[in-house]
C-alpha positions, 0 to 999 in steps of 0.5 A, a space after each residue: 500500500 501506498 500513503 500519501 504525504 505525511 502518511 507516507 513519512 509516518 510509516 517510514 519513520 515506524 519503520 526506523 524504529 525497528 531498525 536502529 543499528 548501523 546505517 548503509 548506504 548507496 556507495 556510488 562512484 560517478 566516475 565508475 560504470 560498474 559501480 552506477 550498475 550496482 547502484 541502479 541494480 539495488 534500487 530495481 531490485 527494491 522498486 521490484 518488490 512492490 510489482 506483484 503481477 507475476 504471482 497468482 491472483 493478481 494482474 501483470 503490469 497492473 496497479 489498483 487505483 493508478 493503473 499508469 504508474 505501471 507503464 512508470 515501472 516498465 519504462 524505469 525498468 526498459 532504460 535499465 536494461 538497455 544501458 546496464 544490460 541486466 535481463 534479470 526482470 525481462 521476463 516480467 517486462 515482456 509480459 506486463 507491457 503485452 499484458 495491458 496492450 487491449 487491442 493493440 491500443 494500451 486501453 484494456 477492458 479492465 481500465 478503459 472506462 476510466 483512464 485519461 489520455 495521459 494515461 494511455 500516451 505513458 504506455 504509449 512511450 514504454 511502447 516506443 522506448 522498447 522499439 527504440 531499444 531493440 528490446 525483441 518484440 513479443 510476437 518474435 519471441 511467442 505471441 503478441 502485438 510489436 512494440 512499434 505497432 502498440 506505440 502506433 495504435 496509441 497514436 492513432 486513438 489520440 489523434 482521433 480525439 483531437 478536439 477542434 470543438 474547444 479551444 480550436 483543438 487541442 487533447 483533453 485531460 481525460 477521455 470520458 465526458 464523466 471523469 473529472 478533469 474532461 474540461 481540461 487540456 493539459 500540458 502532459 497529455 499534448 506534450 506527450 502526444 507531441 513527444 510520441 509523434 516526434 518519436 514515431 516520425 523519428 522511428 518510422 522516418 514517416 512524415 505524416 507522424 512529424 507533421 502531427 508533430 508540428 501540429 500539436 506543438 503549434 496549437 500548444 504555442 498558440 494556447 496557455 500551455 506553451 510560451 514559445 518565448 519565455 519557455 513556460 509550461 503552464 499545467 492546465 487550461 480550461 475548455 469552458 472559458 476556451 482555453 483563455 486562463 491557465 493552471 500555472 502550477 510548475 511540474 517538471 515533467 510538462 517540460 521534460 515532455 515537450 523537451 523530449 519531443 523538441 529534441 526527437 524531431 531535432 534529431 528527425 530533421 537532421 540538426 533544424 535551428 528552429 528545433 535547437 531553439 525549442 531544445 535550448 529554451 525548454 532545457 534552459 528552463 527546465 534546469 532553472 525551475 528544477 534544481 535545488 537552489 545552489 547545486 546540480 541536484 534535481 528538484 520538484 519544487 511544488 511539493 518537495 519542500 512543504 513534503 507534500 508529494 504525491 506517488 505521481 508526483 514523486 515519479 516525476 524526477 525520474 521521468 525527466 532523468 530518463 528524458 534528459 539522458 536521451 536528450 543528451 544523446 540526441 542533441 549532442 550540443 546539451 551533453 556537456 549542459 546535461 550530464 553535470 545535473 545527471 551527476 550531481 542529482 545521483 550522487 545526492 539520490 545515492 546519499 538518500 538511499 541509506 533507510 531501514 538499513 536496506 538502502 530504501 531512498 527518499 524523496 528530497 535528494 538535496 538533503 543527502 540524507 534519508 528523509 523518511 519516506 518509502 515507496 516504489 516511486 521512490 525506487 523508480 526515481 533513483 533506478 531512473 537516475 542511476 541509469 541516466 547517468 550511464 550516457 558517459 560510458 553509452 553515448 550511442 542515440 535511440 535506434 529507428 527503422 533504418 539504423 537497427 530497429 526492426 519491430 513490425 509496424 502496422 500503422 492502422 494499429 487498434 483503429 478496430 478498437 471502437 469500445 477500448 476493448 470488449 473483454 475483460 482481463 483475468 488475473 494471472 493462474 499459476 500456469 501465466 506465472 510460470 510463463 513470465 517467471 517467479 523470480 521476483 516471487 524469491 526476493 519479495 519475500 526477503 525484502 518484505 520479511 526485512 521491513 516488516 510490512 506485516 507488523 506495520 499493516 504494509 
């Protein structure tokens, strides 16, 4: 169980009390490969033990109540892969990312009634990343849809939700007229249509997907969200006023979105100025509003200091890191920019991971120190910035199509999907367990047996 807030402080400062002997921490050498891997493989084995979906009874890839947070762990656990090359959780990632796939679309019966686009587009990009990464698409190793088509038909359904009725267009917050937040568009639901669009033309080398790219960008500078001038990244606008007011609240991820697409379709148009411009602008930015005053130590300055973050929130530094790493490799002019913050925000996370003498991280990485709270987004933050900073010894950028990619495209992927998806997912039986292997099953116990959930209620 996730806590939010003080809740979540509470619990972990239960907890220290039952463990009062010798403090160990992360021992991180920044200028070492193998020790960032031992670093990045304390924090994965430690995010690994809150996912269940390999055991009996449960759901693979599935969280109840924050069912993106999966595509969260996947991503943290693809970028972990691919630049530590540990297979070690592979077998769960194959299975989950195909698991919550729907018809070909990332909108699974057991969801689709409730998700909101953002949601959706975070499966989207853990569709993408593992094209990107040559990670071996399902359907070659067993059965299942590709990589790159999953990406695609999340991109089709999006795209098909444009809303020209409000605001002159523009993606909305949430899918269904019934959920909150319908009235709203939001940063993090275009910014990261636009970032898959730039993904996909990138991949592809297909320029309808960079012309969509180009459109939501442009509606994005020609609404609230985007300041294509000062470089500000409001949250939020509101469809019932048509888009003339913002919700200004500063999070890191709706830049690092829009950073992150800047800096594919730089790369997809071989080195264009007036993507270098955005690139610079957002990065600029981004490194301003996100650092802890005084140091190269990453930063979500809404919640962190007042300790009121939530799992969500939480995760946002490590969506940026990742974000950031690959910039650095596609814009090779931001590497020297880029890669002091990756180092000074890891060597402060290893500092934080020193908890229930089990190297359990914190949140606020600027205190060098363990702050109290626990939870697997803090462990997806730390993974995440551990391995960002393996860019110094693997500076080779995202495959596509014509470079070594080979997931199969389909292009029309999920448009037969008119209802999200008519069947309902089962729990995973013994016989799906086997299949996507039981090793996470060995280490839970040892993990949750050390920190005692079961005395604290956990």
């Amino acid at each position: 169980m996730h806590f939010p807030g003080p809740w979540r402080v509470l619990k972990g400062l239960l907890i220290t009390l039952l463990f009062t002997d010798s403090v160990h921490a992360i021992t991180l050498d920044i200028t070492d490969e193998q020790s960032i891997k031992d670093a990045a493989s304390t924090t994965a084995y430690a995010m690994m033990t809150y996912y269940h979906g390999n055991e009996t009874g449960h759901i693979p890839g599935a969280f109840p109540d924050k069912w993106w947070e999966g595509a969260a762990l996947f991503l943290a656990l693809l970028h972990y892969w691919h630049f530590t090359g540990d297979t070690t959780y592979n077998s769960e990632l194959r299975v989950g990312l195909e698991w919550q796939a729907g018809d070909d679309d990332y909108l699974p019966a057991n969801y689709s009634s409730w998700i909101g686009n953002d949601d959706q587009m975070f499966w989207g990009l853990a569709a993408i990343t593992a094209a990107e990464f040559e990670f071996a698409d399902a359907s070659n190793v067993g059965s299942g849809y590709s990589w790159l088509s999953l990406a695609q038909g999340v991109y089709n359904y999006q795209t098909s939700e444009w809303d020209t009725s409000t605001c002159d267009g523009g993606l909305r917050w949430q899918i269904w007229t019934y959920e909150s937040g319908y009235d709203m568009k939001n940063s993090i639901s275009n910014g990261g249509l636009f970032q898959l669009s730039a993904r996909l033309a990138r991949y592809t080398d297909d320029s309808s997907y960079a012309d969509w790219a180009q459109k939501i960008w442009d509606w994005s500078a020609s609404s609230p969200l985007l300041d294509n001038s000062t470089w500000n990244v409001a949250d939020s606008t509101e469809t019932t006023n048509d888009c003339s007011t913002q919700g200004d609240d500063q999070w890191s991820y709706n830049y690092g979105t829009y950073l992150m697409g800047a800096a594919y379709m730089y790369n997809y148009t071989n080195g264009s100025s007036t993507w270098l411009t955005a690139v610079d602008g957002l990065l600029n930015r981004t490194l301003e509003g996100f650092i802890h005053d005084g140091t190269y130590i990453l930063e979500e300055k809404l919640c962190e200091p007042s300790e009121v973050c939530n799992d969500n929130e939480i995760l946002f530094k490590g969506l940026v890191s990742n974000w950031l790493s690959l910039t650095a490799l596609l814009v090779p002019s931001t590497y020297d920019t880029i890669l002091p913050y990756l180092q000074g925000s890891a060597k402060a996370a290893a500092l934080s991971c020193t908890g229930h003498n089990n190297n359990t991280c914190g949140v606020r990485w600027y205190q060098s120190d363990y702050d109290g709270w626990i939870g697997m987004e803090e462990e997806i933050s730390a993974t995440s910035i551990f391995v960002a900073n393996m860019i110094a010894f693997n500076q080779s950028a995202p495959v596509t199509a014509n470079t070594g990619g080979n997931s199969t495209s389909v292009p029309d992927a999920g448009e037969n999907d008119t209802s999200g998806d008519s069947s309902s997912l089962s729990a995973i039986t013994t016989g799906d367990r086997a299949g996507a292997g039981i090793l996470t099953v060995v280490f839970v116990a040892g993990w949750v047996g050390l920190m005692s959930w079961t005395v604290l209620g956990g």
